[in-house]
C-alpha positions as CSV (number, residue, x, y, z in Angstrom):
1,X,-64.1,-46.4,250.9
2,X,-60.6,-46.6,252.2
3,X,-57.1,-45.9,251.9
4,X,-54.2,-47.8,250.7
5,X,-51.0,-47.7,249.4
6,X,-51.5,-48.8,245.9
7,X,-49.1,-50.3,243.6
8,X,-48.6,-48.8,240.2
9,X,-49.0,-51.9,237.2
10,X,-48.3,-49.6,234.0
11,X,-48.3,-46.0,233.1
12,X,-48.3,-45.5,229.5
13,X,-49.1,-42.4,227.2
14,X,-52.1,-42.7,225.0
15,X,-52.3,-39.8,223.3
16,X,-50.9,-36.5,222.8
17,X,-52.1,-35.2,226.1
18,X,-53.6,-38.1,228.0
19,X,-51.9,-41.6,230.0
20,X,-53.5,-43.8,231.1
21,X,-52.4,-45.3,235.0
22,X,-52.9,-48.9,235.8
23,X,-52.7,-49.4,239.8
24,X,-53.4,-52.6,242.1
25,X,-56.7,-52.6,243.7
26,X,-56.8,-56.1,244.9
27,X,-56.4,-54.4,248.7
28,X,-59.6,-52.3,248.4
29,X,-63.1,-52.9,250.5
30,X,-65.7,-52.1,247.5
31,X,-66.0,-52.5,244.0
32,X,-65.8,-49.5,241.9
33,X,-68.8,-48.8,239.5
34,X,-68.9,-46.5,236.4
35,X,-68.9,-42.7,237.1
36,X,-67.2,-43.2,240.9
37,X,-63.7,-41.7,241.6
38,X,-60.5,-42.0,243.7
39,X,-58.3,-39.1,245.2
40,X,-54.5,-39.6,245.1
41,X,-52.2,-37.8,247.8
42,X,-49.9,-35.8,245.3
43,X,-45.7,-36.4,246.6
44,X,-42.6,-35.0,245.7
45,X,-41.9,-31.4,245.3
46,X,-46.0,-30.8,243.3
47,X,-47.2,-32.5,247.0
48,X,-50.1,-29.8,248.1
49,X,-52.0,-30.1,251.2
50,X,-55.3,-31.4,248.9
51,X,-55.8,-35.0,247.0
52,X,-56.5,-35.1,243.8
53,X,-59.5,-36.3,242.1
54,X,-59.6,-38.8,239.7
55,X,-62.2,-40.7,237.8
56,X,-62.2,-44.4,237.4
57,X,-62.1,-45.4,233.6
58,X,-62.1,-49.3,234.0
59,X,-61.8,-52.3,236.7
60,X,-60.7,-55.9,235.8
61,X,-61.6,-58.1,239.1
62,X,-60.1,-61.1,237.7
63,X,-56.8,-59.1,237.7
64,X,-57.7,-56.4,240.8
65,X,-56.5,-53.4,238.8
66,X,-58.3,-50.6,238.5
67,X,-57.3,-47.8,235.6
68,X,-57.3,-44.2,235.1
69,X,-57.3,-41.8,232.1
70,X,-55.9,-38.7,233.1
71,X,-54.8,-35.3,231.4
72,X,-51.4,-34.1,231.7
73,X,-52.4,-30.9,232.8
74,X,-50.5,-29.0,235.6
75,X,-47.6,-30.1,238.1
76,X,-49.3,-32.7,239.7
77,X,-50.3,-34.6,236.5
78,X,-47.4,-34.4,235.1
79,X,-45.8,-36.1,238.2
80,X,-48.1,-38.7,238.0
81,X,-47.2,-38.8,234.1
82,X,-43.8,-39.8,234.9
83,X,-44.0,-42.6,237.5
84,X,-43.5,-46.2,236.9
85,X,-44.7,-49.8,237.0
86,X,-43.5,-50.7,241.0
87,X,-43.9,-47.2,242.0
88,X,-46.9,-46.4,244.3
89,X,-49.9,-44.1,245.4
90,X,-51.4,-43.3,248.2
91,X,-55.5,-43.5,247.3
92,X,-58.7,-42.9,248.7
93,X,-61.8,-44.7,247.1
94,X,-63.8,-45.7,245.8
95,X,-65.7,-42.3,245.8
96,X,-69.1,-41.1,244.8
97,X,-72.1,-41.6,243.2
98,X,-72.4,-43.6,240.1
99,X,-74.1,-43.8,237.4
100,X,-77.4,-45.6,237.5
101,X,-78.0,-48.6,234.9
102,X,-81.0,-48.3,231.6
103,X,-83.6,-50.6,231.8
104,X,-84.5,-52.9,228.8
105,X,-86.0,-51.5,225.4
106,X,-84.1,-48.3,225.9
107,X,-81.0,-47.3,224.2
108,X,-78.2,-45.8,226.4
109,X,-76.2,-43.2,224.8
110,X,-73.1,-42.7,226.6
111,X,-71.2,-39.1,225.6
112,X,-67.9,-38.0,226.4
113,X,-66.1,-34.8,225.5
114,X,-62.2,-34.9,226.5
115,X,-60.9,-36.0,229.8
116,X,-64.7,-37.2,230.3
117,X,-64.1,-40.3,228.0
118,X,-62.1,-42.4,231.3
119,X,-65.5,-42.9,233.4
120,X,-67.5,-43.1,229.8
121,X,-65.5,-46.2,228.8
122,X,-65.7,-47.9,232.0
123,X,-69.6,-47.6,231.5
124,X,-69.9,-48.8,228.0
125,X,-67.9,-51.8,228.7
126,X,-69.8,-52.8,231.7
127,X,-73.3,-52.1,229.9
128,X,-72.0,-54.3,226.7
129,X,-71.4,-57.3,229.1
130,X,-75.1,-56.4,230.7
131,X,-76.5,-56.4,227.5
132,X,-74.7,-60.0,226.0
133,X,-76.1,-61.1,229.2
134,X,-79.7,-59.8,228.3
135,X,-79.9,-57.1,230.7
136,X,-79.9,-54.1,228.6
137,X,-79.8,-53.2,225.3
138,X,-76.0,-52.1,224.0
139,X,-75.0,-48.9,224.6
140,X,-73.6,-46.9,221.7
141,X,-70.4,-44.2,223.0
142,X,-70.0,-41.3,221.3
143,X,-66.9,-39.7,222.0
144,X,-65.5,-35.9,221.0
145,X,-62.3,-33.8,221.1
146,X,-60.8,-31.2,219.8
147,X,-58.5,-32.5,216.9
148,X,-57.5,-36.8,215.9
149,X,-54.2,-36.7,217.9
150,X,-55.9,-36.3,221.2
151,X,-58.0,-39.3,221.0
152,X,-56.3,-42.2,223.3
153,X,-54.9,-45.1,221.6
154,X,-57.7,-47.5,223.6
155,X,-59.9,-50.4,223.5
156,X,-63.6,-49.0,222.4
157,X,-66.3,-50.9,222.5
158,X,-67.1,-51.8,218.6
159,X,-69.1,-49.2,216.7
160,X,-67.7,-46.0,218.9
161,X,-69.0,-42.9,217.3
162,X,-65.8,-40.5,217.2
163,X,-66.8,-36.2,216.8
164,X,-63.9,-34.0,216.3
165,X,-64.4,-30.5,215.8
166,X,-61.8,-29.5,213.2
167,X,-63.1,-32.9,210.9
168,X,-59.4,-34.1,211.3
169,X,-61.3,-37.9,211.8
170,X,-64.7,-39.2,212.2
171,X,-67.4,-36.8,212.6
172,X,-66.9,-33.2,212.0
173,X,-68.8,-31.3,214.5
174,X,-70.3,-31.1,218.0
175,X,-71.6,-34.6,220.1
176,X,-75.0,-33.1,219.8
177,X,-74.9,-32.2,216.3
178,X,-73.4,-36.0,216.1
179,X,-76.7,-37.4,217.9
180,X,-78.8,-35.2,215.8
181,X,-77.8,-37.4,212.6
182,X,-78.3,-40.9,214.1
183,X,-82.1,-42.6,213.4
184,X,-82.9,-45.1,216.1
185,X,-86.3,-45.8,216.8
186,X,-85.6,-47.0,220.6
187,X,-86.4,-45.0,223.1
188,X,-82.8,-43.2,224.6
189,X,-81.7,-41.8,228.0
190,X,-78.5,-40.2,227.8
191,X,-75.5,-40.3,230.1
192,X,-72.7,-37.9,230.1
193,X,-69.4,-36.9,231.5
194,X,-67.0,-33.9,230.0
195,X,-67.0,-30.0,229.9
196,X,-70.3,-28.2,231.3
197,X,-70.7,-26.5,228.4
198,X,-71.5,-30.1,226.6
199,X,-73.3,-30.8,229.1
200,X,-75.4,-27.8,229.3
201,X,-76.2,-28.7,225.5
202,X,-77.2,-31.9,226.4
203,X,-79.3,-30.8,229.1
204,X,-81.2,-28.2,226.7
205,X,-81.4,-31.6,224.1
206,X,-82.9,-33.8,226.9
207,X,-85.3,-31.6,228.2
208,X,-86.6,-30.4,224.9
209,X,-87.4,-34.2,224.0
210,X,-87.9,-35.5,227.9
211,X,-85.3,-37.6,227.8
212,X,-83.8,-39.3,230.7
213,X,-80.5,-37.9,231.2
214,X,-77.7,-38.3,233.9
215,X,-74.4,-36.2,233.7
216,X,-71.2,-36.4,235.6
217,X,-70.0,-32.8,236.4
218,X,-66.2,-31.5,236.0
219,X,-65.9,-29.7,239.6
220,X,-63.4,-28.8,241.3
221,X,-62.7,-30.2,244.8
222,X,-61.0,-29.8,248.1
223,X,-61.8,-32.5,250.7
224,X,-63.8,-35.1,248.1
225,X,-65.4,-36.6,250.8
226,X,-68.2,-33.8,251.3
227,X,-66.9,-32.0,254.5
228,X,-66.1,-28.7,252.8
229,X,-68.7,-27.7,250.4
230,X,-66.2,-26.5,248.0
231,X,-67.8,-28.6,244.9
232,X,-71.2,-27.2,245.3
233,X,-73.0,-27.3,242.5
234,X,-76.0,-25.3,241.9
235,X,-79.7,-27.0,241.3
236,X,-82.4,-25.7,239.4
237,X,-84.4,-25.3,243.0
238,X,-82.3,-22.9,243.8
239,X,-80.2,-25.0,246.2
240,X,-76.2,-26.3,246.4
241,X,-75.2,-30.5,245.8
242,X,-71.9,-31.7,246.5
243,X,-69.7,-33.3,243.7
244,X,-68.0,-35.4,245.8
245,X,-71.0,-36.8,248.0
246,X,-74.3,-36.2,246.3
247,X,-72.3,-36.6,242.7
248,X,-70.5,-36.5,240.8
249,X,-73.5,-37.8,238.7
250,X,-76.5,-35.7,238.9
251,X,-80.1,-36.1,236.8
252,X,-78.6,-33.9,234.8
253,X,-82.4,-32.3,234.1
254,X,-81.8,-30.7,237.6
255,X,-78.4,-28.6,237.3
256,X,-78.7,-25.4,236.8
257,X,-76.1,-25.4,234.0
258,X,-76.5,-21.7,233.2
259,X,-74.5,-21.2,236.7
260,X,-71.7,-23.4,235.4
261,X,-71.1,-22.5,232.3
């Protein structure tokens, strides 16, 4: 990991709620893999003494940009919301652990629910050139939000399975109760990023069927670079992981969810 001074490329609004920020990363020392993250010191009069974590939703090395989706949700995100192509960040990364890769004869379901879609989308794109190249089988996303206008105006990966809860487009219901209607005869491990209460579901799902299952918790975080414990996370042996160091991906059959939820 390292810092630098990042130019932005585009910032553009996707959705009601979400942009999505396009920075340079042609300056960085590593390659950023699906389910790592970057912090981003937060300027102007929203600058706090804490970065901000962000997860990586896509990296083009043939351009060296790197892309974020992000909700607009406080001061801070709504600063970043408003800056512009030729603007820059200050950014740490890459951070964290990622997400590990399926091995062949097993399909990879990949779910997001909300802001968990960014690191999601990186994942199924890289797994869909892994798998033209023979080296997995292709992943199928299935993706869920509240209501249709929330959804990002994005590339996904052909056949994306879309869940909304209020039926408003595509499936009308939970991304569990979604992946309770599909018949596949391959063997699945599921990966998963969005809120813990999803992924407490999937948990329950996974265990009840011994699936493989990896999840990318939603924690809140101070340093992000695991000095402060302040994203513990509780395991079902009773002990503490850090987001930022040991995560933010986690065999998800090992969180105690019930403590996060």
């Amino acid at each position: 990991m390292n810092i630098q001074i990042a130019n932005i490329i585009e910032n553009r609004s996707v959705s009601d709620q979400y942009f999505e920020l396009v920075f340079d990363y042609s300056n960085f020392d590593s390659e950023p893999q699906p389910g790592m993250f970057f912090t981003v010191k937060i300027d102007g009069a929203f600058g706090p003494v804490l970065r901000r974590p962000f997860a990586f939703s896509g990296w083009n090395p043939k351009q060296g940009t790197a892309s974020a989706l992000i909700e607009k949700r406080g001061n801070g995100t709504h600063w970043l919301a408003g800056l512009a192509s030729g603007d820059t960040l200050d950014i740490l990364g890459p951070l964290g652990k990622a997400f590990s890769f399926p091995q062949r004869g097993v399909r990879p379901l990949l779910v997001a629910g909300g802001i968990g879609l960014g690191p999601m989308l990186f994942f199924a794109n890289v797994l869909l050139a892994r798998s033209n190249q023979g080296l997995c089988e292709a992943p199928l996303l299935i993706a869920g939000f509240r209501t249709q206008s929330l959804i990002p105006k994005l590339d996904f990966p052909a056949g994306t399975l879309f869940c909304t809860d209020d039926g408003s487009t595509g499936f009308k219901g939970t991304v569990l109760d979604c992946i309770l209607s599909l018949s596949d005869a391959l063997p699945k491990v599921i990966y998963a990023c969005g809120p813990s209460p999803m992924l407490a579901a999937l948990a329950r799902y996974a265990s009840s069927l011994a699936l493989p299952y990896e999840a990318s918790v939603e924690q809140w975080m101070a340093c992000g670079i695991g000095a402060c414990m302040g994203c513990a996370v509780p395991m079902t042996d009773g002990t503490y992981q850090r987001a930022c160091a040991d995560g933010p991906v986690f065999n998800g059959l090992t969180v105690d969810w019930e403590k996060l939820v």
